[in-house]
C-alpha positions in Angstrom: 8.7 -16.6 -12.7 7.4 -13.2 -12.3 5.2 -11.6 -14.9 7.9 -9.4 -16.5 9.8 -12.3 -17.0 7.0 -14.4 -18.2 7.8 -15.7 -22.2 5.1 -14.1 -24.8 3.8 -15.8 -27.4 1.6 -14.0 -30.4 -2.1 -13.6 -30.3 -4.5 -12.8 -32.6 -4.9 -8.9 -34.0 -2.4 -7.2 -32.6 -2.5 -9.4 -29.4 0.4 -10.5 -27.4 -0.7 -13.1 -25.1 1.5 -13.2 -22.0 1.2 -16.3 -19.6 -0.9 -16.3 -17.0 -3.6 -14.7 -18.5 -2.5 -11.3 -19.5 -2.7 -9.4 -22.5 -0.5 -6.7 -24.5 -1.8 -5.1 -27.2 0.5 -2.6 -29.1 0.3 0.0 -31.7 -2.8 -0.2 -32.5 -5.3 2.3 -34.1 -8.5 3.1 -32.5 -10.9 0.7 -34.6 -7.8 -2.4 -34.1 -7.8 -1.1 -30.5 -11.8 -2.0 -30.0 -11.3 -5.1 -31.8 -8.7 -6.1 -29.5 -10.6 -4.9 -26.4 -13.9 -7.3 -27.6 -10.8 -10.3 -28.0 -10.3 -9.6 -24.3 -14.0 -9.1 -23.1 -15.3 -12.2 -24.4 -11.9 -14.0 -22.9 -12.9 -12.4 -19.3 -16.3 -13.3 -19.9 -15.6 -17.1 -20.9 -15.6 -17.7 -17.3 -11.9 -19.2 -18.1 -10.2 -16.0 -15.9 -10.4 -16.9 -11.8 -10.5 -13.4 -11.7 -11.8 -11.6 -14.7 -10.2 -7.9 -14.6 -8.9 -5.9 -17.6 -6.2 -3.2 -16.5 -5.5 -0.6 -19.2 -2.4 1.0 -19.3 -1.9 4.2 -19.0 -4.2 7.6 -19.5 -1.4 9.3 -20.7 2.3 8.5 -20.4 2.8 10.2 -24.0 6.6 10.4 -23.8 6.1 6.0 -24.0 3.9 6.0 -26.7 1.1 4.8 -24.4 -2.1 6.8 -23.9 -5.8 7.2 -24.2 -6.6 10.6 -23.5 -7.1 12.0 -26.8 -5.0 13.7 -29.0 -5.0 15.6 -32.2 -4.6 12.5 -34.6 -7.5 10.1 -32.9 -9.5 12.7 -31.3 -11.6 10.5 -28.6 -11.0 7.1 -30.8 -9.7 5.2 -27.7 -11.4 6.4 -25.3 -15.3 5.6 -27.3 -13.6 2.1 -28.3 -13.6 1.4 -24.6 -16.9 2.9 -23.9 -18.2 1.2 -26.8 -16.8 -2.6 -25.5 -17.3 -1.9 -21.7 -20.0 0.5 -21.5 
């Protein structure tokens, strides 16, 4: 079963656990966005993860609705959460 394929089940905040390990999180403003990205640090740091990597998708593929460079409504919002969870 590949990891596009894989069945989803809801998470906590926001969170859409995917199988395996990885995360979705969707539509989210930038405070619900830090929130979520703590949920996912403390899972990579529980030691649980073989491999504990966080891949954030994407700088700035606006025309998808997926972005953190900043924009007029946020300003810098996502960009400080994730400075703010992962330094």
């Amino acid at each position: 079963m590949s990891r596009t394929d894989t069945p989803m089940k809801p998470g906590p905040r926001g969170i859409t656990w995917l199988l395996h390990g990885w995360f979705f999180v969707c539509k989210l403003n930038p405070e619900e966005f830090e929130k979520a990205l703590k949920d996912v640090k403390d899972f990579l740091d529980s030691g649980i993860p073989k491999y504990p990597v966080c891949t954030i998708n994407a700088w700035n593929e606006w025309t998808e609705g997926s972005y953190l460079e900043p924009d007029t409504v946020n300003g810098m919002g996502y960009l400080e959460a994730v400075r703010k969870v992962f330094g």
